[in-house]
C-alpha positions as CSV (number, residue, x, y, z in Angstrom):
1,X,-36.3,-8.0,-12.6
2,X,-35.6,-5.3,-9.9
3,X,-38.7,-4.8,-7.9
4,X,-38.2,-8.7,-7.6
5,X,-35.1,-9.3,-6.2
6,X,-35.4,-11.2,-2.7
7,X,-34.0,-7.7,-1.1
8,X,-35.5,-5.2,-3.0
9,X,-37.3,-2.5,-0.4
10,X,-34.0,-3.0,1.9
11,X,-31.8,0.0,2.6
12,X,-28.1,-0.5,3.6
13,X,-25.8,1.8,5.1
14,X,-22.2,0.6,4.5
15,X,-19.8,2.5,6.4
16,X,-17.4,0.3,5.4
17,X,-14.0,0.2,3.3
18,X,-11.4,-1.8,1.8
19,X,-12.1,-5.5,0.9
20,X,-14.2,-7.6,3.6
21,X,-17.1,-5.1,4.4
22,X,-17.6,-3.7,0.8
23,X,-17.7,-7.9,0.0
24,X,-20.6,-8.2,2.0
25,X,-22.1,-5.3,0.7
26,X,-21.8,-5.9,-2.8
27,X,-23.8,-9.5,-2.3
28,X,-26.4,-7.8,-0.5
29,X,-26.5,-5.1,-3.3
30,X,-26.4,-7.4,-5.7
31,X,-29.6,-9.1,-4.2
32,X,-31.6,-6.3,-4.6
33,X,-31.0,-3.9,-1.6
34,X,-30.1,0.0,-1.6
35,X,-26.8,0.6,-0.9
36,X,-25.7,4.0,0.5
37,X,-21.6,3.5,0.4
38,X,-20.5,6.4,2.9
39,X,-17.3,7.2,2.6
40,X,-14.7,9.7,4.2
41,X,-13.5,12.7,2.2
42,X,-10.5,10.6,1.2
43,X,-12.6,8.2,-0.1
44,X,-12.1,4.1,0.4
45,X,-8.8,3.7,0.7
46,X,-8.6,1.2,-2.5
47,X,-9.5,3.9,-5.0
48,X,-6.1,4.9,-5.0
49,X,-5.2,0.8,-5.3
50,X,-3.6,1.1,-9.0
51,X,-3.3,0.8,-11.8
52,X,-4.6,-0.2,-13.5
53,X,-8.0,2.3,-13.5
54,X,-10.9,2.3,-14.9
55,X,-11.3,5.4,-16.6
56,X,-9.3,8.8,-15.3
57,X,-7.0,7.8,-12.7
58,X,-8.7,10.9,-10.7
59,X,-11.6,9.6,-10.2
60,X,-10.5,6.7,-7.8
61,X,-11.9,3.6,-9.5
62,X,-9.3,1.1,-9.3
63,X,-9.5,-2.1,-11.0
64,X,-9.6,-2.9,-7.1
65,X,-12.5,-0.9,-6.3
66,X,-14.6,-1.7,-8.8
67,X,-14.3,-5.5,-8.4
68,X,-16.3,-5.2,-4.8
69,X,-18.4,-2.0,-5.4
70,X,-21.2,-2.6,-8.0
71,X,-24.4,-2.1,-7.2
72,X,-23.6,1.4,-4.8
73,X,-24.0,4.6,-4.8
74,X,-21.5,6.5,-3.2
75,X,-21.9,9.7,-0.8
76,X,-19.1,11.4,1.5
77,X,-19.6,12.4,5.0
78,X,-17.4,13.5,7.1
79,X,-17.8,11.4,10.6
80,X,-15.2,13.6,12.5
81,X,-17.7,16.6,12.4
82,X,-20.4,16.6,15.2
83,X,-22.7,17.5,11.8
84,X,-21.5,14.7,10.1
85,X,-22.0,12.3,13.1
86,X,-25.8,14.1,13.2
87,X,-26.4,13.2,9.7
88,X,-25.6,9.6,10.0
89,X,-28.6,9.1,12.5
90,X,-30.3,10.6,10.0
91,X,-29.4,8.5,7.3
92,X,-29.6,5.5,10.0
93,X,-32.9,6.0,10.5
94,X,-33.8,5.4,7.5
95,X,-32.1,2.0,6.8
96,X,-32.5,-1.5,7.8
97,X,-28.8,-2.6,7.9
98,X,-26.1,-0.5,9.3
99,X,-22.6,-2.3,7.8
100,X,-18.3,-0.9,9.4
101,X,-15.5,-2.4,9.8
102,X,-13.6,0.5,12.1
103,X,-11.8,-0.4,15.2
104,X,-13.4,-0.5,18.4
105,X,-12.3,3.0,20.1
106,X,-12.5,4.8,16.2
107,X,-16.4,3.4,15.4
108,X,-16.8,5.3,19.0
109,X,-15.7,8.3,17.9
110,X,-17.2,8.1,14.4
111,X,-20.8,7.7,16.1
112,X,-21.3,3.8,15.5
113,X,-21.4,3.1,19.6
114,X,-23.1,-0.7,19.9
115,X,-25.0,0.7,22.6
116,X,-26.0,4.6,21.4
117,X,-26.7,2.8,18.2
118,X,-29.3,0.3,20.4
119,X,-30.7,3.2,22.1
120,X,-31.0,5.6,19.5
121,X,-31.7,3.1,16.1
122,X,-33.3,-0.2,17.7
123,X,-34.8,-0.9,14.3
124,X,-31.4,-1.0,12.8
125,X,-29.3,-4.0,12.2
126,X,-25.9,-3.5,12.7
127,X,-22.4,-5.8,11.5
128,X,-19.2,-4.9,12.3
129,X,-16.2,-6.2,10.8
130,X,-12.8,-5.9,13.1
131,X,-9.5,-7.7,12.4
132,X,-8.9,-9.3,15.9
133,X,-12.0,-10.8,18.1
134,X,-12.5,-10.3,21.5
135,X,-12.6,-6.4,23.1
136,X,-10.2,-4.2,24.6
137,X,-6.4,-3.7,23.6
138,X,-6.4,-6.9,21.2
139,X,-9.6,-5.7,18.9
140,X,-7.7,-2.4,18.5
141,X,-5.2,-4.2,16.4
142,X,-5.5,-3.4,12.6
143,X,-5.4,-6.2,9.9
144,X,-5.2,-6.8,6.6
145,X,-5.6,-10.0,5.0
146,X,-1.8,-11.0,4.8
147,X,-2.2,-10.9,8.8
148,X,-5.5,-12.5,9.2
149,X,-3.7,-15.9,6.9
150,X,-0.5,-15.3,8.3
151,X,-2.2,-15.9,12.3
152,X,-5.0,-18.1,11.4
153,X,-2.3,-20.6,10.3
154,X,-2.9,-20.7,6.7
155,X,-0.4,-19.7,5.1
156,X,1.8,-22.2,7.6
157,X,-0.4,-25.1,5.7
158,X,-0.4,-23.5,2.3
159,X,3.1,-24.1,-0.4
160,X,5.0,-25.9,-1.2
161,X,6.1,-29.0,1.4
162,X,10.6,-27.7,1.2
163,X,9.3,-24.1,0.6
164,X,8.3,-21.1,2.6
165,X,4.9,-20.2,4.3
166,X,2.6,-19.3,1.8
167,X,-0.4,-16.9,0.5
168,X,-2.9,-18.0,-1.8
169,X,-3.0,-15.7,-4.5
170,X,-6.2,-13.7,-3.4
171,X,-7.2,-12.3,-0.3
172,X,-9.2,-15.2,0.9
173,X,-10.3,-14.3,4.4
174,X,-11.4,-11.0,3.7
175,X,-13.5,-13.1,1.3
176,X,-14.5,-15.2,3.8
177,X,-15.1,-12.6,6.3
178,X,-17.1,-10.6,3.8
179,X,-19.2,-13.9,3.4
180,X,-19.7,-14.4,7.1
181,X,-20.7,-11.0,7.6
182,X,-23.9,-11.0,4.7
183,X,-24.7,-14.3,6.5
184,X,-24.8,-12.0,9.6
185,X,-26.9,-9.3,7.7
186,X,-29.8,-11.8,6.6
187,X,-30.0,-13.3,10.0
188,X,-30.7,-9.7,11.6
189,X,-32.7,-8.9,9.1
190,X,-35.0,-12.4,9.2
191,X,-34.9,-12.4,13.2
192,X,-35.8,-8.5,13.2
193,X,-38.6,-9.4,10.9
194,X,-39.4,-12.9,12.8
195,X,-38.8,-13.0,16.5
196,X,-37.2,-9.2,17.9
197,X,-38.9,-6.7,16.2
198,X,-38.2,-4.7,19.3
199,X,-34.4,-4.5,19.0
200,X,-32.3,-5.2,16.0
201,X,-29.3,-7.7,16.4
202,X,-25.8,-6.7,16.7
203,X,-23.6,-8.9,14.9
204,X,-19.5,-8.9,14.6
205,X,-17.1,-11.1,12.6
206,X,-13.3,-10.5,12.4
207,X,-10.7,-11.3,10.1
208,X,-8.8,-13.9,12.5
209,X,-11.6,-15.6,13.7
210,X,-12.5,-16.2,10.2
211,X,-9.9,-17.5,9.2
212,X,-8.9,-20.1,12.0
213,X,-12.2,-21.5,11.6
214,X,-12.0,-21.6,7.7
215,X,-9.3,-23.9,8.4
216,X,-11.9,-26.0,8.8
217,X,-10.5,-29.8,8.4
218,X,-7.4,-28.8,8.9
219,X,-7.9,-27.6,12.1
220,X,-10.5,-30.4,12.6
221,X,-7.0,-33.0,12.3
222,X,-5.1,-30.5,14.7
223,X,-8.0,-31.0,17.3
224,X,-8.2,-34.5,17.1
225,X,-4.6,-35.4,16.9
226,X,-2.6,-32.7,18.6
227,X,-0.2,-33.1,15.6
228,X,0.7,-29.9,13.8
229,X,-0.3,-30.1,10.4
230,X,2.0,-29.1,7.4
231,X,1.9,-28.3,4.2
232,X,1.1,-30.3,1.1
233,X,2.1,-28.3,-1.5
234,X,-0.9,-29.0,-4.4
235,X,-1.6,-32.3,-2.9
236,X,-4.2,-33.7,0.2
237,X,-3.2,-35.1,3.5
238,X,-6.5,-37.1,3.5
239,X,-7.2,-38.5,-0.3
240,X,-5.0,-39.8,-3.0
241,X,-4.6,-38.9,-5.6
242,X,-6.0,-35.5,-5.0
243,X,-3.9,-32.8,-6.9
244,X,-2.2,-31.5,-9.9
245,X,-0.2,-33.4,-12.6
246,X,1.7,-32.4,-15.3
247,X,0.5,-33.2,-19.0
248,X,2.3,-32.7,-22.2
249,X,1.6,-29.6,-22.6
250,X,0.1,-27.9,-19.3
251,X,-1.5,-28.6,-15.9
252,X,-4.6,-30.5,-14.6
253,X,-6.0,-31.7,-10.8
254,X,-7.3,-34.6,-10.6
255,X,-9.8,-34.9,-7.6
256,X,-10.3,-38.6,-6.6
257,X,-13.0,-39.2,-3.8
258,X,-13.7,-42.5,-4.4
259,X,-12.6,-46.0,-5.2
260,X,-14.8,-46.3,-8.0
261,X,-13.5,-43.2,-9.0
262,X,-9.8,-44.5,-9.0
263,X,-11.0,-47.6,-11.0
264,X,-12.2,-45.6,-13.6
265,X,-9.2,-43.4,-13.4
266,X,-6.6,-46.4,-14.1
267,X,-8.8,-47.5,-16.7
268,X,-8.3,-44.0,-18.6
269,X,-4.7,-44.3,-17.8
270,X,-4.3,-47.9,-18.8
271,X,-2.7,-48.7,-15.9
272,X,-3.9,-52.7,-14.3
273,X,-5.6,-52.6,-10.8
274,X,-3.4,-53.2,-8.2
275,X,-4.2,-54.3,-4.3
276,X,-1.7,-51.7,-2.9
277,X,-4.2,-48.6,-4.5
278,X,-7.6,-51.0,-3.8
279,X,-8.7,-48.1,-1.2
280,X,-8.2,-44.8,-0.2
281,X,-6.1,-45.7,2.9
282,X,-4.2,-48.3,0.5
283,X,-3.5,-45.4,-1.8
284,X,-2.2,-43.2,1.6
285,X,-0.2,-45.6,2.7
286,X,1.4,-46.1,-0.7
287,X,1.3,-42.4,-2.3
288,X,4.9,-42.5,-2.9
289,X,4.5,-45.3,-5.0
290,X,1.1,-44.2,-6.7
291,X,1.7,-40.9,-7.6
292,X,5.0,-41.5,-9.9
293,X,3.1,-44.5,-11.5
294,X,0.1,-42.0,-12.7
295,X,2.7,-38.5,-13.1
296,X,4.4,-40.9,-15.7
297,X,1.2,-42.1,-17.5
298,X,-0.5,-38.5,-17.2
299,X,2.8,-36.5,-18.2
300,X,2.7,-38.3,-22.1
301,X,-1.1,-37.2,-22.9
302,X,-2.2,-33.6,-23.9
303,X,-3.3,-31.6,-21.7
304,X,-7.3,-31.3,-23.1
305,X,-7.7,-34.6,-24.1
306,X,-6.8,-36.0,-21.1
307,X,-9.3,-33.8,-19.4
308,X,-12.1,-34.7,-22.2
309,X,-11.2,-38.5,-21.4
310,X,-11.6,-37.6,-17.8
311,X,-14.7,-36.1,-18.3
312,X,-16.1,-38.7,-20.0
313,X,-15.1,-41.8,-17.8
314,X,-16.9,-39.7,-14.4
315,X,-13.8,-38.8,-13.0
316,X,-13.3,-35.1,-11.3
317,X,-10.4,-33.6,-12.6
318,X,-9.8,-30.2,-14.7
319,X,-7.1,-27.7,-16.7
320,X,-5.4,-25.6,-14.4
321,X,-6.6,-22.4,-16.3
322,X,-4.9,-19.2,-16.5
323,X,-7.4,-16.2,-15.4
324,X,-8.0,-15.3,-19.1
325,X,-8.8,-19.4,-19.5
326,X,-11.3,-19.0,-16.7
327,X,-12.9,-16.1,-17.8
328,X,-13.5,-18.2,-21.5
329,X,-15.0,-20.8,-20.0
330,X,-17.3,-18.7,-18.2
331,X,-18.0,-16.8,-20.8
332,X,-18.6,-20.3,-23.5
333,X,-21.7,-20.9,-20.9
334,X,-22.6,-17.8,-21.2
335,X,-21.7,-15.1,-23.7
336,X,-23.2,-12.2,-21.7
337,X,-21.7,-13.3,-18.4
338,X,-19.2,-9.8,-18.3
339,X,-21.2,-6.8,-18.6
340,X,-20.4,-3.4,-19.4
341,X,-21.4,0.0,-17.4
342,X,-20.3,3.0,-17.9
343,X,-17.1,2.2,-19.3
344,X,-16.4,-0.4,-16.3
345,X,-16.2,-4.1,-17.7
346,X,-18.1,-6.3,-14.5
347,X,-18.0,-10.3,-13.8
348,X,-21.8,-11.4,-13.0
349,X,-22.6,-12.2,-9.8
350,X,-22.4,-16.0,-8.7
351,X,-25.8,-16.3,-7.3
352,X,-28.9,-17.1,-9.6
353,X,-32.5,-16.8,-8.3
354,X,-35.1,-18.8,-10.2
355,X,-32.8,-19.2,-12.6
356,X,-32.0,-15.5,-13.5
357,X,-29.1,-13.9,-13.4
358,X,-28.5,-11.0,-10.4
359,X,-28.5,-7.8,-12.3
360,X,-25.3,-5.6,-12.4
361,X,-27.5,-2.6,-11.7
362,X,-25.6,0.2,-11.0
363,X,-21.7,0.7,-11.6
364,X,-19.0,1.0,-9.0
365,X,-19.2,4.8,-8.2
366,X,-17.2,8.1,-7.9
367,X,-16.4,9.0,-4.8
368,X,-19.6,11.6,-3.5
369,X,-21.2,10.9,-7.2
370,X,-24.7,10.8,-5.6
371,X,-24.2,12.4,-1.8
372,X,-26.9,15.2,-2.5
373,X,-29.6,12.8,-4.2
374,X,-29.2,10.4,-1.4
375,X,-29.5,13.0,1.1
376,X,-32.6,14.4,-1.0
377,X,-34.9,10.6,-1.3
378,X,-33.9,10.6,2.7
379,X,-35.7,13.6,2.7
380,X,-33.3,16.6,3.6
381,X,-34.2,19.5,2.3
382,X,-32.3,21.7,0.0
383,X,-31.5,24.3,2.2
384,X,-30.6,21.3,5.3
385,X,-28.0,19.8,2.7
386,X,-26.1,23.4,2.4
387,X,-26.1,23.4,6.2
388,X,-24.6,20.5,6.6
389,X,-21.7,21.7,3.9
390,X,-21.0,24.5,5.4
391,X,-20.5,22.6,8.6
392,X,-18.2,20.6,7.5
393,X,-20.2,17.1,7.2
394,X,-20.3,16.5,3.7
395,X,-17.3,16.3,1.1
């Protein structure tokens, strides 16, 4: 099904490292387009993220890496060398999409300029990721995602309620901000193709920014209140009862968004309808009553057949799974959805088109593993490649 993914015939240029650009890479890889991973001679700094590795610890792919880097092939250049600055625009010109997440005053250096990259490449889409928005002194600030929830105020909404400020347990903005950015990617590439042929977009999405406004209702409440909110621990400020109970023998959420929803849920619990829960603002007002009333009921069934009961009465609820639980369920739909290649075990990709699976085409790659064939279909010759060695350019 290659040659009919929605972005096959699209060439990418992903300058980019770590988690949040190499996101948005992988989805558009994943899609269908050619992804040319350029790296430095050190290679993306989360090969060395282990253990555990997959395969010879030497050969820098980290259970890290390779869970955002399918679908590339990998090529190092050296961007401090005037040579390897001269073979980017070589490459660029080339490509459709042009993806870093550098710093402002280092992607200057490195040759990724907003406006030599306009003037020299106005075909080119271009997305850069930073940590901080804005320009000058602030966008110079590196981040990782601890920083971007710490300052966008999640972690002060996330735990629980007596504890400390908490993360969530993955790195959720750069997730976001990966997201954002592919969204960036496919508008470039649709308005270069639609209304400015003539010159590309410039895009740019930074961790911080992404995740203020991922807060989303949260900040929404903050805007319209000018009350600080706080945490919940695993319930909702908004809906009740909206989080996780304890069964017999485990976890599970419940997720009510209704009334009709509730009435089903008492009915499951055998509990009698009662006018203080009636409505969702009923049930806010009361949750300190509520929520012991259905902890007790929930906390003398199992955990599955509560869930099964659930299920079948219409109301949203689930286990709280372990990883390996997750994974089983995934896999109960679909027996085939982890693939293997080359050694390197790969979740499929989230996205169906007509109702196909996105292929894992190509596995996450060694660092340099295809420099000299990319350089080769970009058409360098032979003899410009060993140039461009001994110069320093290419790792």
């Amino acid at each position: 099904m290659t040659q009919h993914l929605p972005l096959a015939g699209i060439r990418v240029l992903d300058c980019s490292r770590v988690y949040a650009g190499p996101i948005a890479s992988m989805l558009l890889g994943d899609m269908g387009a050619e992804i040319w991973k350029v790296e430095p001679p050190a290679g993306d700094e989360t090969r060395g993220w282990g253990p555990p590795y997959w395969g010879d610890p030497d050969e820098g792919r980290s259970a890290y890496f390779a869970s955002v880097n399918r679908n590339k092939r990998s090529m190092v250049i050296n961007l401090k060398t005037d040579a390897g600055r001269a073979l980017l625009d070589r490459l660029a010109a080339q490509c459709d999409l042009l993806l870093h997440n550098y710093q402002p005053s280092v992607a200057r250096r490195l040759g990724f300029d907003p406006d030599r990259l306009r003037t020299a490449h106005p075909h080119l889409v271009v997305v850069g990721i930073g940590g901080f928005p804005g320009s000058g002194e602030a966008a110079e600030r590196p981040a990782y995602d601890l920083v971007a929830q710490a300052l966008s105020g999640l972690m002060a909404v996330t735990g629980d309620p007596a504890g400390d400020p908490m993360k969530v347990g993955v790195a959720l903005l750069d997730l976001t901000t990966g997201l954002q950015a592919a969204i960036a990617a496919l508008a470039g590439l649709l308005a270069r193709e639609r209304t400015r042929p003539e010159q590309a977009l410039h895009a740019s999405v930074s961790l911080i920014e992404s995740g203020v406004t991922s807060l989303t209702n949260v900040l929404g409440y903050y805007l319209a209140t000018g009350e600080e909110p706080r945490r919940w621990g695993n319930g909702h400020p908004d809906i009740v009862p909206y989080q996780v109970f304890a069964a017999l023998d485990g976890h599970l959420v419940i997720a009510v968004g209704n009334d009709a929803q509730f009435e089903r849920l008492i009915g499951v619990l055998g509990l009698p309808a009662d006018p203080r829960f009636a409505t969702n603002g009923d049930r806010l007002d009361h949750r300190d009553e509520l929520v012991p009333l259905l902890s007790m009921r929930i906390a003398a069934r199992a955990r599955d057949e509560l869930v099964e009961a659930l299920t079948a009465a219409d109301v949203p609820g689930g286990p709280v799974n372990s990883v390996g639980e997750a994974l089983a369920f995934m896999q109960a739909g679909d027996p085939e959805w982890v693939t293997e290649l080359d050694g390197i075990r790969l979740p499929a990709a989230s996205i169906m088109v007509d109702g196909a699976r996105l292929p894992a085409r190509l596995p996450p790659p060694r660092l340099g593993e295809h420099t000299d064939q990319i350089l080769l279909e970009a058409g360098l010759q032979a003899e410009e490649i060993e140039a461009f060695r001994e110069a320093g350019a290419l790792g």
